[in-house]
C-alpha positions as CSV (number, residue, x, y, z in Angstrom):
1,X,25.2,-34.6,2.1
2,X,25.1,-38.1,3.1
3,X,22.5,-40.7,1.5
4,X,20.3,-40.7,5.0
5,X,20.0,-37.2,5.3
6,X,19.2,-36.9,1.2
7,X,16.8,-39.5,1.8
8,X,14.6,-37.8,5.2
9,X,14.6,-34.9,3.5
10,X,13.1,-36.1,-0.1
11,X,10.5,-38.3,2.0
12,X,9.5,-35.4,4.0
13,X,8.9,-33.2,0.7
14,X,7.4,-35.8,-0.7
15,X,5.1,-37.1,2.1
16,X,1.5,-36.0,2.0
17,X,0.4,-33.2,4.7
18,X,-2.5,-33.9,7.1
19,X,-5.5,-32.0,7.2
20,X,-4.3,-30.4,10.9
21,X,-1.0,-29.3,9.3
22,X,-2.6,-27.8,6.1
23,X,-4.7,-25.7,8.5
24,X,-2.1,-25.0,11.2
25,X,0.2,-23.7,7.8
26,X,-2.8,-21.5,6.5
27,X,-3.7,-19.8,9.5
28,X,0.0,-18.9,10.2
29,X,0.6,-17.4,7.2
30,X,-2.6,-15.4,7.0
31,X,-1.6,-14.4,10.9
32,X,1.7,-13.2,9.5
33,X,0.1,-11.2,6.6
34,X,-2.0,-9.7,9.2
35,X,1.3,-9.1,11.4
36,X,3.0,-8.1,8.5
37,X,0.3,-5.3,7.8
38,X,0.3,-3.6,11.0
39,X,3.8,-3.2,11.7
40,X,3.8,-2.1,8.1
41,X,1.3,0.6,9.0
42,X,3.2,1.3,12.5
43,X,6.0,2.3,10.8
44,X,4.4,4.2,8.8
45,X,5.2,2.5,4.9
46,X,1.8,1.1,4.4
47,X,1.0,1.7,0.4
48,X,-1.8,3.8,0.5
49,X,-2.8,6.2,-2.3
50,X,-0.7,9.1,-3.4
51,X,-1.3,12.4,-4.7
52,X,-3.6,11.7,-7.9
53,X,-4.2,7.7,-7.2
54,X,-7.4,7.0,-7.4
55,X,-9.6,6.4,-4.6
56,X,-12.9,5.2,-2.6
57,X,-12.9,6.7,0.4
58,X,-10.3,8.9,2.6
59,X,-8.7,6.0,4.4
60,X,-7.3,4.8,0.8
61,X,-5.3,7.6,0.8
62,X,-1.8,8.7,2.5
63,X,-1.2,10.3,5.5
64,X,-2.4,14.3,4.8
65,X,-4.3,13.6,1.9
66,X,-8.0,12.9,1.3
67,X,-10.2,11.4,-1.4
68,X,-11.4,14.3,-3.9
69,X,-14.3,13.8,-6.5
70,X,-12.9,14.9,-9.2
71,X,-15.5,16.4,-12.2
72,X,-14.1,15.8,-16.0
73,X,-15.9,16.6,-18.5
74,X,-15.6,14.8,-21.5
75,X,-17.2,15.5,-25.2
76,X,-19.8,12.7,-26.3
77,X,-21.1,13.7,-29.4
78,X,-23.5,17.1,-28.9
79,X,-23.5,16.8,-25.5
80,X,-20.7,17.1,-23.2
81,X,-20.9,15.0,-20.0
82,X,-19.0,15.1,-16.7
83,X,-16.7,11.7,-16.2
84,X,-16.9,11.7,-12.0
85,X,-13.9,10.1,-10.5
86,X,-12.4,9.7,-7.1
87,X,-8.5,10.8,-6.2
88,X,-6.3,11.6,-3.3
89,X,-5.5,15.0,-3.1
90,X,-3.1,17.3,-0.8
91,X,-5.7,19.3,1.5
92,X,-3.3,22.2,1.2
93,X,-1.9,21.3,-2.1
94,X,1.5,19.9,-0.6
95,X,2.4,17.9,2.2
96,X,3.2,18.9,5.5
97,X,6.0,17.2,7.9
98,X,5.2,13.6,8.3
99,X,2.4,13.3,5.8
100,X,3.0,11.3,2.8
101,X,5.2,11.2,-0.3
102,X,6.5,9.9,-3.4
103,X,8.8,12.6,-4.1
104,X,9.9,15.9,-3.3
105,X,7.8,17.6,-5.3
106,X,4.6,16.5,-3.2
107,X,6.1,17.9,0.2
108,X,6.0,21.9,0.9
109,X,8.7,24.3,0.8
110,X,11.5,23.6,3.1
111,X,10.9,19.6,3.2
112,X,12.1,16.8,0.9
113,X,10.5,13.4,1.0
114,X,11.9,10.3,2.5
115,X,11.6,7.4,-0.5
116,X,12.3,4.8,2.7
117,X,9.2,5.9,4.6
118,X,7.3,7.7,2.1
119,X,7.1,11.0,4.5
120,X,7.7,14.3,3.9
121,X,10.8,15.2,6.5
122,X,13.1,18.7,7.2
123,X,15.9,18.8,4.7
């Protein structure tokens, strides 16, 4: 690399950024987060709860699952009180084809999960 080129470069690290190109570089990459989240979710590899994760609200969980309350109880001296927590849960106890999966174990009989796209798929 000649001494120019080192030069241009090192000046343009080095050179403050204006407040237009600050904003123009924070809006583009919260744009591309935003980009990055839908095709994630086209695709079908968003990360969304799996079977036992805990949860708020249905849309926190996968593809064929749905968020359970979940009653523990839980000793506390004489009395014994029930710990409420939220988790995704199978509605049939496994996952169907194209629901979702972290391993073959979570799919039904005759289907083995996909680790690329987290979905249950024929064998």
């Amino acid at each position: 690399m000649d001494d120019q080129r080192f030069d241009a470069i090192t000046e343009a690290i080095g050179a403050a950024p204006s407040r237009r190109a600050m904003f123009r570089a924070l809006a583009g990459g919260a744009l591309a987060m935003v980009g990055a989240d839908a095709l994630a979710e086209e695709l079908g590899i968003e990360k969304k709860g799996g079977d036992g994760d805990k949860c708020k609200k249905d849309n926190d969980c996968g593809k064929g699952l749905y968020c359970k309350k979940i009653k523990k109880k839980r000793k506390h001296g004489k009395h014994k009180k029930k710990k409420i927590r939220y988790e995704c849960r199978y509605r049939n106890g496994c996952g169907k084809k194209k629901d979702y999966c972290d391993s073959n174990d979570d799919c039904c009989s005759g289907l083995r999960c996909n680790k690329n796209k987290s979905k249950c798929v024929n064998k």
